[in-house]
Backbone bond lengths (Angstrom), bond angles and torsions (degrees), N, CA, C in turn:
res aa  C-N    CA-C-N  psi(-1)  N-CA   C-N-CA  omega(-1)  CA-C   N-CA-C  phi
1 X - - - 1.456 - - 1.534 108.57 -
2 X 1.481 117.78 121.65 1.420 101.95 -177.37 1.433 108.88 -92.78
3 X 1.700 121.27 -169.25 1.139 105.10 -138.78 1.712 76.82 -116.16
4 X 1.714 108.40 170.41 1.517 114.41 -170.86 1.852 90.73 -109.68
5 X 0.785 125.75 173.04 1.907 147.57 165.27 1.057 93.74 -122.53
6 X 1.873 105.77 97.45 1.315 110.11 166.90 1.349 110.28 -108.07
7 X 1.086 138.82 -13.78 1.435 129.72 167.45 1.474 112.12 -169.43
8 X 1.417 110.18 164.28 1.779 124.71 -162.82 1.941 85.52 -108.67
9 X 1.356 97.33 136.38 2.019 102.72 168.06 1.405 95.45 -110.52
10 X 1.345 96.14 133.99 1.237 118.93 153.84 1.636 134.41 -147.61
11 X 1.604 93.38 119.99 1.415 109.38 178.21 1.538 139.00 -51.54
12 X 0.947 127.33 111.86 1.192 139.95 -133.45 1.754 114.64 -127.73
13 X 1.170 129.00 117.76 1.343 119.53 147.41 1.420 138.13 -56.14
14 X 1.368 107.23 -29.06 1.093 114.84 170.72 1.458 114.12 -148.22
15 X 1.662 118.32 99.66 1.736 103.58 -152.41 1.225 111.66 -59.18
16 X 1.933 109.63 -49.00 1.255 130.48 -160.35 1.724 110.17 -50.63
17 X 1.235 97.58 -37.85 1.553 93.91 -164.44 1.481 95.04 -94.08
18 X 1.338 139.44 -33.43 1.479 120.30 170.88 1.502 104.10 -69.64
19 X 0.876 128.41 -31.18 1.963 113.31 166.11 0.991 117.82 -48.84
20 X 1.353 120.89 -57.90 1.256 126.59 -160.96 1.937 97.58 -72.11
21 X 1.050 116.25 -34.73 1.834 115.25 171.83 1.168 107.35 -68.13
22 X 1.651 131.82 -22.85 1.281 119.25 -169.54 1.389 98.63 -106.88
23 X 1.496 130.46 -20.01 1.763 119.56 149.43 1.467 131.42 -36.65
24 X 1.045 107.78 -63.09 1.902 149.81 151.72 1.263 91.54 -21.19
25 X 1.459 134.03 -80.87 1.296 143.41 -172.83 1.555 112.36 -29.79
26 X 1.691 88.50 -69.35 1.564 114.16 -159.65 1.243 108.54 -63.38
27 X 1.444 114.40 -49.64 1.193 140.69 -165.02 1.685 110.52 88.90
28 X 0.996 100.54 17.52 2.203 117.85 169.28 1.154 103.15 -80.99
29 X 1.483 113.84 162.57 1.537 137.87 -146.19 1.445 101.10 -109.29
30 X 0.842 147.29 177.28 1.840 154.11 -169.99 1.895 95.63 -150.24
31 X 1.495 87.92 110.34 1.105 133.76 -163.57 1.974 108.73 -73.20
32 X 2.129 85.21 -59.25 1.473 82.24 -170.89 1.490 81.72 -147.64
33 X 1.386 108.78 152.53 1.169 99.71 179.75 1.638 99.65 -141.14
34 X 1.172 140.40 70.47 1.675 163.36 -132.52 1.702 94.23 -109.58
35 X 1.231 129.51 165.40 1.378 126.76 172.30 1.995 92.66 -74.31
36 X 0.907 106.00 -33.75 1.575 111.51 -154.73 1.963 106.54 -92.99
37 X 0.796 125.83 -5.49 1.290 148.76 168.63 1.405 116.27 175.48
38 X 2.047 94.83 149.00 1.281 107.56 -166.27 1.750 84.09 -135.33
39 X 1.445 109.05 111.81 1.631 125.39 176.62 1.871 110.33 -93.06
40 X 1.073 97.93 130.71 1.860 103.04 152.59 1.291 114.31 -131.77
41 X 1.472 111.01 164.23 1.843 124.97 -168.82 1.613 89.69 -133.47
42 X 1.201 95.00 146.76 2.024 94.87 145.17 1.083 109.57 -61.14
43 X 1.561 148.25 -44.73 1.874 132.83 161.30 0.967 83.24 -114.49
44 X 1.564 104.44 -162.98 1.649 130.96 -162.06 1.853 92.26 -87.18
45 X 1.392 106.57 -53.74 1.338 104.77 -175.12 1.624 111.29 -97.21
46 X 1.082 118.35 38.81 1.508 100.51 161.92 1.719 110.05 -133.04
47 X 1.451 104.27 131.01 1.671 99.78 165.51 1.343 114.05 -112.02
48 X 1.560 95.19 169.82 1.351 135.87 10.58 0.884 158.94 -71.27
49 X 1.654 148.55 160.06 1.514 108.65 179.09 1.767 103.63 -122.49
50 X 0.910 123.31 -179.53 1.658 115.99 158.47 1.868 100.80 -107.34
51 X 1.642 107.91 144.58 1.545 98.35 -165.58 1.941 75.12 -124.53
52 X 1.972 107.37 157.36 1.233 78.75 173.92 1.818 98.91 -136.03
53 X 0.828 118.10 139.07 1.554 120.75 -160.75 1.934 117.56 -116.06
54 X 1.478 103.74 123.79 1.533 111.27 -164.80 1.862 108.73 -44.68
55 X 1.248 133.71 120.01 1.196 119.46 164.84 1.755 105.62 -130.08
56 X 1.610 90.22 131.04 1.971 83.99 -173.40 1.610 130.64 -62.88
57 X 1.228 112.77 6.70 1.680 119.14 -167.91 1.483 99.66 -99.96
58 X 1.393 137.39 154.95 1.241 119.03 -177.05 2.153 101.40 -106.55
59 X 0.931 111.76 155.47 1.584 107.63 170.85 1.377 109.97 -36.72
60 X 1.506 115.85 147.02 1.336 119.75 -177.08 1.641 122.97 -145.37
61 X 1.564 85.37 -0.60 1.581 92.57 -177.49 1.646 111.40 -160.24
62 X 1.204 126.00 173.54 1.503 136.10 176.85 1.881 103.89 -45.78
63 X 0.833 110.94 139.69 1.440 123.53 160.70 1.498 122.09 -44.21
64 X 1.265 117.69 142.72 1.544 96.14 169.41 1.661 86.40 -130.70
65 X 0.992 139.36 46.00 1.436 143.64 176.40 1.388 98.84 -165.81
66 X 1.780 135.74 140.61 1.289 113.16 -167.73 1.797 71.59 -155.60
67 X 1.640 101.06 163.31 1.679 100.91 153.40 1.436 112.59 -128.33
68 X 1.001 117.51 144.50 1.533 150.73 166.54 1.267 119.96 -76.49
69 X 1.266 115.65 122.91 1.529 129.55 158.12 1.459 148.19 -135.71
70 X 1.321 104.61 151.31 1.354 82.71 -162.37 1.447 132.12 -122.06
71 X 1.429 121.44 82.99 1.739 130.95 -159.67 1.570 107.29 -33.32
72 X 1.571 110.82 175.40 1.257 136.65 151.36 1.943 104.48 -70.02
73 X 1.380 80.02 -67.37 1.442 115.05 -170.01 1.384 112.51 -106.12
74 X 1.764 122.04 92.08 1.436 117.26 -167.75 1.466 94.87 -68.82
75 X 1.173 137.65 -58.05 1.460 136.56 -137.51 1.728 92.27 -63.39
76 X 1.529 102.99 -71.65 1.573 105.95 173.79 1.522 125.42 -27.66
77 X 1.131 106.67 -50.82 1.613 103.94 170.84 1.500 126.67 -89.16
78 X 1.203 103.02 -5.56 1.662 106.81 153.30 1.366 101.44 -73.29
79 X 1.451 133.93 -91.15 1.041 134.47 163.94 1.734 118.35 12.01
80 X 1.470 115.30 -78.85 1.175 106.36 -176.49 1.623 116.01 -75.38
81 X 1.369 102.14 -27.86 1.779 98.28 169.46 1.690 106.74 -49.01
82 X 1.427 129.10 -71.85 1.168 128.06 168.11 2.062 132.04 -25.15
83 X 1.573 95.35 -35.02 1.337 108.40 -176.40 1.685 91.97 -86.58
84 X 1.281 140.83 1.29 1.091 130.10 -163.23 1.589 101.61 -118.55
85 X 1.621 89.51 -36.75 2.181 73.59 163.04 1.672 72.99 147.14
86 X 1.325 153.37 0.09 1.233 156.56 163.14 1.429 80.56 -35.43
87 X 1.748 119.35 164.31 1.178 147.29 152.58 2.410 110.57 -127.54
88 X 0.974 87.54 145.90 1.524 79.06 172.67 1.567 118.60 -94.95
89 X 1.076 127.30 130.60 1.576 139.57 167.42 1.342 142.83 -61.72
90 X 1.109 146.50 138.86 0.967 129.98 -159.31 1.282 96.19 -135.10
91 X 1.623 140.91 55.65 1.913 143.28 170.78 1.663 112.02 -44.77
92 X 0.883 125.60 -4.80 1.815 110.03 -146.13 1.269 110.34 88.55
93 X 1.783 138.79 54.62 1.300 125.85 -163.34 1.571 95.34 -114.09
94 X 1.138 128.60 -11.68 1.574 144.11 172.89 1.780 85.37 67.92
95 X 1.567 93.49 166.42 1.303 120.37 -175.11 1.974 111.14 -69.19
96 X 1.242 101.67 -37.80 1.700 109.87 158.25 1.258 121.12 -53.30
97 X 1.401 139.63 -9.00 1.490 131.37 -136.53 2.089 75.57 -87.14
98 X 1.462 100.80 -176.78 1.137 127.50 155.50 1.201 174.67 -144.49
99 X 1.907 65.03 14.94 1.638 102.57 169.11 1.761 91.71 -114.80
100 X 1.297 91.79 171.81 1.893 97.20 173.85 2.034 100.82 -129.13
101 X 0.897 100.50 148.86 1.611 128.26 -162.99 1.396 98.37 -99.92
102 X 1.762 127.97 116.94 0.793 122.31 154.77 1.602 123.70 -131.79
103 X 1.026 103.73 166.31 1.962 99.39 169.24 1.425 121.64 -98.08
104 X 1.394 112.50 157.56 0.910 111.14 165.47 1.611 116.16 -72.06
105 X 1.607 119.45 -165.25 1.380 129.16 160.62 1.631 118.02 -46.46
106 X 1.140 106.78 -41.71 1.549 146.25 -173.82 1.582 110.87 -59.97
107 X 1.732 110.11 -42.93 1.212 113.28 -152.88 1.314 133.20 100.28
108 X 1.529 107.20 -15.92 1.908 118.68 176.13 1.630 105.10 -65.41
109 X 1.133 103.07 137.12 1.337 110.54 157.13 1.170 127.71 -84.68
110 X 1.834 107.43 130.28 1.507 106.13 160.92 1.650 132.64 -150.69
111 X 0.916 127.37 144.31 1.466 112.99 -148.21 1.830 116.49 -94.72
112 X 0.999 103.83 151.88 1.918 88.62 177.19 1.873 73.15 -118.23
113 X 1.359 80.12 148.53 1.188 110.36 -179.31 2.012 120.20 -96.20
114 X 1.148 120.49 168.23 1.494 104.08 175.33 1.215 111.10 -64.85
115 X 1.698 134.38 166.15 0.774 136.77 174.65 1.708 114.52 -70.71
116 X 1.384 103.95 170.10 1.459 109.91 -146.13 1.642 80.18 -89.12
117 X 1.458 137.01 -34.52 1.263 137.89 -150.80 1.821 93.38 -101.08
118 X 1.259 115.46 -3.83 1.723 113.35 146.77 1.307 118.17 -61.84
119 X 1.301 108.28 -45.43 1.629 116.39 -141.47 1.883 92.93 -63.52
């Protein structure tokens, strides 16, 4: 039986409210919203989801797990990621890169990628 990717964890200071920013984002639905994890999907029934779970230490360093995406329109969705509370990153991505690196509220990194109508 192979195996399914049912959801991404992520540690959280505060799950509820980085869920609810990373719903917002996606434009995915909030699944469960528990004191102990707070899940969203793109629907209710489709995965994957990202789930995000209370941990008391706050982030302290670079990611070693990141997500990727990939716009129509990179600039535009940088743009509104940023107007939404995104911050931009600075990993080692050099001035060539071609995606741009941002964080969440949180501090996670994640990248928008070039647009698909570059590629």
């Amino acid at each position: 039986m192979p195996l399914e990717w049912e959801q991404t964890v992520v540690d959280s200071r505060d799950p509820a409210a980085l869920g609810r920013w990373w719903a917002q984002a996606l434009a995915w639905v909030v699944v469960n919203d528990a004191p102990d994890e707070f899940e969203i999907r793109p629907e209710p029934d489709r995965l994957p989801g990202l789930i995000f779970v209370p941990v008391p230490e706050p982030k302290l360093s670079k990611n070693r797990l990141h997500l990727d995406f990939r716009p129509d329109d990179q600039a535009a969705e940088v743009q509104r990621l940023l107007e939404h509370g995104a911050r931009p990153a600075d990993v080692g991505q050099g001035e060539d890169a071609t995606w741009m690196v941002l964080t969440d509220p949180e501090g996670n990194e994640f990248c928008v990628l070039s647009s698909r109508r570059q590629r």
